[in-house]
MIKOL-438135 format. One record per residue (C-alpha): residue in one letter; x, y, z. Coordinates in nm, 2 decimals, decimal comma, always signed. Each point is the difference from the previous one (the first is absolute). Layout:
<sites>
{"A" {X Y Z}}
...
</sites>
This chain:
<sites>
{"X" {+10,01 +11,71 +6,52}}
{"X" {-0,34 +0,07 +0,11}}
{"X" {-0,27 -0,25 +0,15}}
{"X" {-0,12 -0,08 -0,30}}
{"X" {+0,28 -0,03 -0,25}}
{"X" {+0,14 -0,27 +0,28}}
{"X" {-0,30 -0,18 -0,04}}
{"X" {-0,03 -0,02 -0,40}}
{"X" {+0,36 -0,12 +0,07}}
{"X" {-0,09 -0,33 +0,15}}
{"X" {-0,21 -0,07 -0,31}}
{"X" {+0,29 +0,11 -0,22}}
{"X" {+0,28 -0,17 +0,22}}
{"X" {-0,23 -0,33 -0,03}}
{"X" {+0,01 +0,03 -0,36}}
{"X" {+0,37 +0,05 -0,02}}
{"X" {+0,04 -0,32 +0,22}}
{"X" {-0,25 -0,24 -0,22}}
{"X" {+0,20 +0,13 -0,35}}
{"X" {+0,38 -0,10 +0,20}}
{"X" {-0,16 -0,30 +0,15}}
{"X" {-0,17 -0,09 -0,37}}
{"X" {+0,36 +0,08 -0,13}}
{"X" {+0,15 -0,22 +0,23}}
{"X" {-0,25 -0,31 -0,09}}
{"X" {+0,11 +0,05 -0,36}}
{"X" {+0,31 -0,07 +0,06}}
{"X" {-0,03 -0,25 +0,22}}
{"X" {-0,24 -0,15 -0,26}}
{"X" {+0,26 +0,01 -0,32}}
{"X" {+0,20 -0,29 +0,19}}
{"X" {-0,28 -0,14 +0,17}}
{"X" {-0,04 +0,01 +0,42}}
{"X" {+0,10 -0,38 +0,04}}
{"X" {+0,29 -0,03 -0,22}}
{"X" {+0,12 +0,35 +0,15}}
{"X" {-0,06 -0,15 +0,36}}
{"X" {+0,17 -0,33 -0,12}}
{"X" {+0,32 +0,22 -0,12}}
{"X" {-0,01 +0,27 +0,32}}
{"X" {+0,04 -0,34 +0,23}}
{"X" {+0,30 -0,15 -0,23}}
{"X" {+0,15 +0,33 +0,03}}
{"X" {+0,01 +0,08 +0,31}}
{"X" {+0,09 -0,41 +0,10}}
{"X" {+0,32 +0,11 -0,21}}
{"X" {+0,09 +0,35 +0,10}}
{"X" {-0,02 -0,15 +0,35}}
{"X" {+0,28 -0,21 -0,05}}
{"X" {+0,19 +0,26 -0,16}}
{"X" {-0,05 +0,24 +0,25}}
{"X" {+0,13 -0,26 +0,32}}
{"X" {+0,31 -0,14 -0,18}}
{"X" {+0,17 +0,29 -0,25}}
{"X" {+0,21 +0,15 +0,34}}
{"X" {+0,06 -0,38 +0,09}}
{"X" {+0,16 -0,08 -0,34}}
{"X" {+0,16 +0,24 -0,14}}
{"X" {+0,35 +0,24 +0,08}}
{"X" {+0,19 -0,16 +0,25}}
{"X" {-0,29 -0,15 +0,18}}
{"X" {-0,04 -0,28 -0,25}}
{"X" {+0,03 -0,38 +0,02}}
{"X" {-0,05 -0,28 -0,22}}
{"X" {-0,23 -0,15 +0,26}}
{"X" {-0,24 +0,33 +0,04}}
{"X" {+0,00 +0,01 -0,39}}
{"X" {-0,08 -0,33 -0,05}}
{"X" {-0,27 +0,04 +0,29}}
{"X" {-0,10 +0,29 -0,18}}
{"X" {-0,06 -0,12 -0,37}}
{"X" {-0,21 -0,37 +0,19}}
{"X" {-0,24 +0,34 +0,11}}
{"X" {-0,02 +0,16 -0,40}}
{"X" {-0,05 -0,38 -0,11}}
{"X" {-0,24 -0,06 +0,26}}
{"X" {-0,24 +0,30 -0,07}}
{"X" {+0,06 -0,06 -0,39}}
{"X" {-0,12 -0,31 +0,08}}
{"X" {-0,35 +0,12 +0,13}}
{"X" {-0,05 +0,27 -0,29}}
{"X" {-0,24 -0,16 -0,24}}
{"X" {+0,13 -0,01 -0,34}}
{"X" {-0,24 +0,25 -0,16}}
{"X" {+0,05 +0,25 +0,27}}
{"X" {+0,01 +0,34 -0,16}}
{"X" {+0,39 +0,11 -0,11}}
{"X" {+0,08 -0,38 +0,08}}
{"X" {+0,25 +0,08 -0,21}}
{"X" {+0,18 +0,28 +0,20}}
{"X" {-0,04 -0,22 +0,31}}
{"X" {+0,19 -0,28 -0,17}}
{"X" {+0,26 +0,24 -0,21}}
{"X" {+0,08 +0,14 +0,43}}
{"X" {+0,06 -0,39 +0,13}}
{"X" {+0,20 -0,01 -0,34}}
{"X" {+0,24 +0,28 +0,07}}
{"X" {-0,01 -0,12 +0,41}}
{"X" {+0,19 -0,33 -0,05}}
{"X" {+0,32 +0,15 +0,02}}
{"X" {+0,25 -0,07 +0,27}}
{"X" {+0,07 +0,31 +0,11}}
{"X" {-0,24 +0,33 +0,06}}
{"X" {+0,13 +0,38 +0,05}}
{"X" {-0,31 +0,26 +0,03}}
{"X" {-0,01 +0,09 -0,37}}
{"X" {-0,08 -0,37 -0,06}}
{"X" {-0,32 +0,11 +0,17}}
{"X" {-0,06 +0,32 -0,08}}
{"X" {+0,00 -0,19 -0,37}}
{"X" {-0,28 -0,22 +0,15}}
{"X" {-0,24 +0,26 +0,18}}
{"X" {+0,04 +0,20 -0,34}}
{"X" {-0,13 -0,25 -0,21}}
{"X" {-0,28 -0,07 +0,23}}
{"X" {-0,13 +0,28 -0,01}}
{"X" {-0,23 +0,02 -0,25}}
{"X" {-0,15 -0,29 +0,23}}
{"X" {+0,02 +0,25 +0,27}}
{"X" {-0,21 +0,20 -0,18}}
{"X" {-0,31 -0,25 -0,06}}
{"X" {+0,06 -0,15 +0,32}}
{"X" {-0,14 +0,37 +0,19}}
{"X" {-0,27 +0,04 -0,25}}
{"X" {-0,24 -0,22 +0,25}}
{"X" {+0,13 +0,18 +0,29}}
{"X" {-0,04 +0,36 -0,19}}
{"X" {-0,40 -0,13 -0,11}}
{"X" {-0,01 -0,08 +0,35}}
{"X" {+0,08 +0,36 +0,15}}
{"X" {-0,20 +0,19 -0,25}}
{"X" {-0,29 -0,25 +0,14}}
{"X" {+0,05 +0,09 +0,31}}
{"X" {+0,01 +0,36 -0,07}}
{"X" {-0,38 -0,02 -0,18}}
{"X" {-0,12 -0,16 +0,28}}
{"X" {+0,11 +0,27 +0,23}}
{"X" {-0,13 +0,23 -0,27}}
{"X" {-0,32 -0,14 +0,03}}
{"X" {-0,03 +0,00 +0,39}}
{"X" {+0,05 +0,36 -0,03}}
{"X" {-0,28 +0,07 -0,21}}
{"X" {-0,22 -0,25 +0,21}}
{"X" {+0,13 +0,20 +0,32}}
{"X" {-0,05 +0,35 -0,15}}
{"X" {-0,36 -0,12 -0,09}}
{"X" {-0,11 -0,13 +0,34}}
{"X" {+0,13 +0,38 +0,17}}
{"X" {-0,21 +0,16 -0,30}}
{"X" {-0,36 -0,25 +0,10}}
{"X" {+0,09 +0,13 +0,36}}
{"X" {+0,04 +0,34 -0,07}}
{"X" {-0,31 -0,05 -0,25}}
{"X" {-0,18 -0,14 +0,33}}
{"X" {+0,07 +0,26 +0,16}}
{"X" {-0,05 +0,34 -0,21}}
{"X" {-0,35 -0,20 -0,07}}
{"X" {-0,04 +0,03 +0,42}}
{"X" {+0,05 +0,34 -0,05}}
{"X" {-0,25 +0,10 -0,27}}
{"X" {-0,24 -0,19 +0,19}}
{"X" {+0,05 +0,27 +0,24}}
{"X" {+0,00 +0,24 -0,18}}
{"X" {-0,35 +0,14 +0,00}}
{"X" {+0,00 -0,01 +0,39}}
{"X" {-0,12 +0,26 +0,22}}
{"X" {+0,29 +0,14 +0,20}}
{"X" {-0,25 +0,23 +0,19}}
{"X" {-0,22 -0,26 +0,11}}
{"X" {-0,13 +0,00 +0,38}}
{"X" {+0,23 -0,33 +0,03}}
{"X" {-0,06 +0,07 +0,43}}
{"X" {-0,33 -0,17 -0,06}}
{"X" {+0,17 -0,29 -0,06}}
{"X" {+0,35 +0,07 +0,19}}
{"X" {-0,18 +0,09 +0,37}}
{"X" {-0,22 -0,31 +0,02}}
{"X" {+0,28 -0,25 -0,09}}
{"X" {+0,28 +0,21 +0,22}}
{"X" {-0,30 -0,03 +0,25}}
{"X" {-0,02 -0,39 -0,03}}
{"X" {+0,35 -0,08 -0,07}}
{"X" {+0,08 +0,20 +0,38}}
{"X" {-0,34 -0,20 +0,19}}
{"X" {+0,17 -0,37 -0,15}}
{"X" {+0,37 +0,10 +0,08}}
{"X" {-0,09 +0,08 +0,35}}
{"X" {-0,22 -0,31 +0,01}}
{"X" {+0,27 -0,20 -0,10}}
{"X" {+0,22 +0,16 +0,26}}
{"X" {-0,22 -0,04 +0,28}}
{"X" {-0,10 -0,36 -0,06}}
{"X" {+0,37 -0,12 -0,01}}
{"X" {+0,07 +0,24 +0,31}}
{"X" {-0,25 -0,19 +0,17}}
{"X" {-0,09 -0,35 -0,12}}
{"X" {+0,20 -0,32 +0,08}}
{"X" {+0,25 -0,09 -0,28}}
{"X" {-0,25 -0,31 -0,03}}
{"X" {-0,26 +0,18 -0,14}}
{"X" {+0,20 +0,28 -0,24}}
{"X" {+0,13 -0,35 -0,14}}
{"X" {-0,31 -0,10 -0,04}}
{"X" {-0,14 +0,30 -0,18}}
{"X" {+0,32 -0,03 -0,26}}
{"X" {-0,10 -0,38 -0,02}}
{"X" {-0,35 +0,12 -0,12}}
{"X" {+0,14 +0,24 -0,26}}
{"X" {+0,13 -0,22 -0,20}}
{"X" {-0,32 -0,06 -0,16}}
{"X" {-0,02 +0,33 -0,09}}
{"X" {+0,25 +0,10 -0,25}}
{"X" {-0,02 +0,37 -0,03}}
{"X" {+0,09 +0,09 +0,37}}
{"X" {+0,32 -0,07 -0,07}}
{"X" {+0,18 -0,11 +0,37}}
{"X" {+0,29 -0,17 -0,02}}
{"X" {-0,02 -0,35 +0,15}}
{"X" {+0,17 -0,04 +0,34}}
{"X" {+0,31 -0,25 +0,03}}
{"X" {-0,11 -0,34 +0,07}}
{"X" {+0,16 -0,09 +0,31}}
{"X" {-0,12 +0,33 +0,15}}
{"X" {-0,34 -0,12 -0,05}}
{"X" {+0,03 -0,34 +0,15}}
{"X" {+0,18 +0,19 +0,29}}
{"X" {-0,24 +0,23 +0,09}}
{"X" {-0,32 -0,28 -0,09}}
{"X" {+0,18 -0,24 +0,24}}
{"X" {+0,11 +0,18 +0,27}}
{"X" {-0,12 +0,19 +0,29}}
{"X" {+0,20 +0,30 -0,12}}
{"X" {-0,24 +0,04 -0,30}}
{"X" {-0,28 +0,10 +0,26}}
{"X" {+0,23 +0,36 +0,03}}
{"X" {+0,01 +0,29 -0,29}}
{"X" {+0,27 -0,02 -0,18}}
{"X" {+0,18 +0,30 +0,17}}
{"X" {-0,03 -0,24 +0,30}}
{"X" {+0,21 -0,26 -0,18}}
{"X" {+0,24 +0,24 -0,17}}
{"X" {+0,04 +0,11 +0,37}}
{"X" {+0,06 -0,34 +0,11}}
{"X" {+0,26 -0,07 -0,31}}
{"X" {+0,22 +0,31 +0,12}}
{"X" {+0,05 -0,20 +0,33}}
{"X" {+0,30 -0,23 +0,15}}
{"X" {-0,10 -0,34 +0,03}}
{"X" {+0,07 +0,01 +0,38}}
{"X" {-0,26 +0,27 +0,00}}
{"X" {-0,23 -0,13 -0,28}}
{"X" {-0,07 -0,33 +0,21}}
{"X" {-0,14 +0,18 +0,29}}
{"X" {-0,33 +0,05 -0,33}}
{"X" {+0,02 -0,29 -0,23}}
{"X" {+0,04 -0,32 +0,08}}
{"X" {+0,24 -0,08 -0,32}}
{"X" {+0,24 +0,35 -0,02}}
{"X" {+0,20 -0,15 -0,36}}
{"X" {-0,28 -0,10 -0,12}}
{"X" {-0,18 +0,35 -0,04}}
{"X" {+0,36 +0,14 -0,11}}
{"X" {+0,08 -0,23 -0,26}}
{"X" {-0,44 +0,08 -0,12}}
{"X" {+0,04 +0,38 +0,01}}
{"X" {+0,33 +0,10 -0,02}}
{"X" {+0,03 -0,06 -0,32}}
{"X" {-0,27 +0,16 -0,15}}
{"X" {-0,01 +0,33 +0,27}}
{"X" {+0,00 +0,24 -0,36}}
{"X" {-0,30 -0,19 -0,14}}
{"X" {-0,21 +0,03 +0,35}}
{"X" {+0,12 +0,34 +0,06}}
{"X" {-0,06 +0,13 -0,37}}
{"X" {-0,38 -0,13 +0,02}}
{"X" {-0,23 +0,24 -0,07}}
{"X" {-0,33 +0,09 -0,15}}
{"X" {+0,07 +0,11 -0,30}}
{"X" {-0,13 -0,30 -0,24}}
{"X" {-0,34 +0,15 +0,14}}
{"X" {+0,02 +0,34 -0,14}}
{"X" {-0,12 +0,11 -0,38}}
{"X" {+0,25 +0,13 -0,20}}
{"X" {+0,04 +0,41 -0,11}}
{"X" {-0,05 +0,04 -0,26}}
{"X" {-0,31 -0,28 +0,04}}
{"X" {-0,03 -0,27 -0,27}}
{"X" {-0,24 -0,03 -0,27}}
{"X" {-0,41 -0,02 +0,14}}
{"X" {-0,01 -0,38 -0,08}}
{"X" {+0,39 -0,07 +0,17}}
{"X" {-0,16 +0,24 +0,27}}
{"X" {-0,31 -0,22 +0,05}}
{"X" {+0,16 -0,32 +0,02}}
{"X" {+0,26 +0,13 +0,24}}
{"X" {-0,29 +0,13 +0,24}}
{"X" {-0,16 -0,30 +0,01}}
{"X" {+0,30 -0,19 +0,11}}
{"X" {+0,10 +0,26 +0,22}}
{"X" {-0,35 +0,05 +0,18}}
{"X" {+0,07 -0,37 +0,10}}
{"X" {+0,37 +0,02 +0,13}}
{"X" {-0,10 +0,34 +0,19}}
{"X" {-0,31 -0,13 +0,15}}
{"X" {+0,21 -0,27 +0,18}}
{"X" {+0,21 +0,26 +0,20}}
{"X" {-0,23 +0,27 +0,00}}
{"X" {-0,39 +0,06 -0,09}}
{"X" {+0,00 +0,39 +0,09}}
{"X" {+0,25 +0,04 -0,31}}
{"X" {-0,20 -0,21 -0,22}}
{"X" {-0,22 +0,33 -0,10}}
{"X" {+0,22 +0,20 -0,10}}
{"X" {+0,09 -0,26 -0,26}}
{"X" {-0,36 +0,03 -0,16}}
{"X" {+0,04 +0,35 -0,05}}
{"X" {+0,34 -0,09 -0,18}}
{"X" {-0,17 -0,28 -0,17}}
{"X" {-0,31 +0,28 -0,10}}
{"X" {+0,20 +0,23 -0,15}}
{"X" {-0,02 -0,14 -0,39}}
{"X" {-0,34 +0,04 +0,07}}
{"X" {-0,03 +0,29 +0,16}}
{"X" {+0,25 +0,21 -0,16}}
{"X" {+0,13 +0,08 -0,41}}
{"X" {+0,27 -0,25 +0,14}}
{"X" {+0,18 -0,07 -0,33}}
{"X" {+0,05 +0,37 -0,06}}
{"X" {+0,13 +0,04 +0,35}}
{"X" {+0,21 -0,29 +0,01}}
{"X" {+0,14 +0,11 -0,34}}
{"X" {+0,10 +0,33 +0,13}}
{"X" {+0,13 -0,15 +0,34}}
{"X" {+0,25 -0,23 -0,27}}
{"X" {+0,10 +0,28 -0,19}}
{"X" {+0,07 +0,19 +0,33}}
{"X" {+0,19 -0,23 +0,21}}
{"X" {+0,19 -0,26 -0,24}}
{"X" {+0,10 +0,28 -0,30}}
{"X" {+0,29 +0,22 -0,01}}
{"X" {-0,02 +0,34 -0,11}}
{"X" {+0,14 -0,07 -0,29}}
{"X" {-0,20 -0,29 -0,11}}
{"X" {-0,34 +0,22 +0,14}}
{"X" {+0,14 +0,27 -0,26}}
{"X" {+0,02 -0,22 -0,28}}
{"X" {-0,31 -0,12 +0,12}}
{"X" {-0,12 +0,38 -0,12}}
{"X" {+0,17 -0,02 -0,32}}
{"X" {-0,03 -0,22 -0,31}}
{"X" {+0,34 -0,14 +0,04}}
{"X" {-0,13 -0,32 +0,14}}
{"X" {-0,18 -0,08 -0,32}}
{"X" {+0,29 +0,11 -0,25}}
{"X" {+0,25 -0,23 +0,23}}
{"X" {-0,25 -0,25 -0,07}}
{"X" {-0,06 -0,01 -0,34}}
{"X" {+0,38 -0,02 -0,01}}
{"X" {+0,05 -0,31 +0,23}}
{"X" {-0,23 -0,19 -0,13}}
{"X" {+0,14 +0,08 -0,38}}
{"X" {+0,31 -0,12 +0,15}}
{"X" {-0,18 -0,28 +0,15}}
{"X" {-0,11 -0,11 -0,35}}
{"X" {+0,35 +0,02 -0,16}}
{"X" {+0,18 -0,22 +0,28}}
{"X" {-0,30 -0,24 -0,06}}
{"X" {+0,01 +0,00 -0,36}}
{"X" {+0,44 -0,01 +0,03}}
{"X" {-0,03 -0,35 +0,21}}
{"X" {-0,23 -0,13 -0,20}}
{"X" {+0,23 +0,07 -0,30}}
{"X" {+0,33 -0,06 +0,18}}
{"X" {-0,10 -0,38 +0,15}}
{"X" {+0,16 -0,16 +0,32}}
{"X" {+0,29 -0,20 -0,14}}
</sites>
């Protein structure tokens, strides 16, 4: 079956579900659902007692006591059966046969096949039930099927937007400058935390909070309150890595409080270690001009706190959709680095636009299916 047939299927198994589950309904209907609910419980109050006491009274195993125990049961669930129950009368023609002192399994077999046109009305709810169950799941088919074809909709349109791009565009003009900065900020980065006590790297992270597109993860609280309240805090963190690798007979010949630096940094070595500069770089291929522009701005204030000299090569970044036909460049830089060869050969063809047209058709008949097939 091909990709398509499978998805007119879900329409078509949807419809097959709503006409059983309408068929269902009818029946349950003809009788009505309360008196069909009122008669399932009486029957299944009765075939209950059947079912626990025909091995205990009948063949050998019988006894005047168990039988006697066993018709109190019939009377008593007879007894809750409301008089207009539907087939009352088969209910009270089965205690009529039962009040007989002695049982063999034919005595019931007699009963169960009188019953069972009760039987049959008492799995009519149960049967409405299922085929219920079954449109629902119908439906959540066609509701999943249509989210993959908005996301694949989503997608193709990414594409076509891409289409017209320039795959022979001088993208270096934007690529060198950015590799350029992205390198000078990295290396900053490196440096400062080489070199500056723990106390102030903290501090820098502290400060970038307020700026939510250089993206550093926030360090573990009780580091911070180590390294702002302790001596230690004065070293790089290298230092007090260092110092974490130590015994505490050796660690107390530097700090004054050895577990107390273990229990702050051991912990979180990964997150200390891992630290680097790379929520300072601009992403390849680079955002949009206005993303760009914001991000430069934010970033001209985060760099300018570890290092000034780096700060200009972030205006010629920040220059660039000025000073270049940025969109076209960035467009081919997309198509470039984030396509596949296949997808940058369908870019070349008019496939995109023929998939299109038929997603979104599809679109329109799952839309227009659970609109006409509603949530029961």
């Amino acid at each position: 079956m091909s990709t398509s047939d499978s998805r007119h299927e879900l329409i078509a198994a949807l419809d097959r579900r709503e006409a059983e589950l309408d068929r269902r309904q009818r029946r349950v209907e003809e009788y009505g659902e309360a008196e069909l609910a009122a008669m399932t419980d009486a029957y299944e109050s009765f075939y209950r007692v059947l079912d626990i006491y025909q091995d205990q009274v009948t063949g050998d195993d019988g006894d005047i006591q168990t039988i006697v125990e066993f018709q109190g049961e019939i009377e008593r669930v007879m007894s809750d059966i409301p008089d207009d129950v539907l087939h009352a009368d088969i209910f009270e023609e089965c205690d009529e046969y039962l009040q007989q002192k002695w049982f063999s399994d034919s005595d019931f077999e007699h009963v169960y096949e009188r019953l069972e046109p009760v039987a049959d009305l008492a799995d009519r709810i149960e049967d409405r039930d299922e085929a219920l169950e079954g449109y629902r799941k119908a439906r959540r088919d066609v509701e999943t099927r249509l989210r993959e074809c908005r996301d694949e909709i989503e997608e193709l349109e990414r594409l076509s937007e891409l289409a017209e791009a320039d795959l022979d565009a001088p993208i270096e003009r934007l690529e060198e400058p950015i590799r350029a900065y992205n390198e000078a900020a990295r290396e900053a980065f490196r440096e400062f935390k080489r070199s500056a006590p723990a106390r102030e790297v903290m501090a820098f992270l502290d400060e970038m909070e307020a700026y939510p597109l250089v993206d550093f993860t926030s360090p573990p609280r009780d580091v911070v309150e180590y390294i702002e309240t302790n001596p230690p805090g004065e070293e790089p963190i290298a230092t007090i890595l260092d110092y974490a690798d130590y015994s505490r007979s050796k660690l107390e010949h530097y700090v004054d409080e050895p577990n107390k630096l273990k229990h702050a940094v051991e912990g979180h070595r990964a997150y200390l270690e891992a630290l680097d500069g790379e929520p300072l770089t601009v992403s390849w291929p680079p955002p949009q001009a206005e993303a760009l522009r914001y991000r430069c701005r934010e970033l001209t204030a985060a760099v300018n706190r570890i290092d000034p000299a780096v700060v200009e090569q972030l205006r010629t970044v920040a220059a660039l959709p000025r000073e270049t036909e940025y969109e076209r460049l960035r467009n081919s830089a997309v198509v470039r680095q984030e396509l596949s060869e296949e997808e940058r050969e369908r870019l070349q063809s008019e496939a995109i636009e023929d998939e299109l047209a038929e997603l979104r058709a599809e679109r329109d008949r799952l839309m227009e299916a659970l609109e006409s097939y509603p949530e029961r």
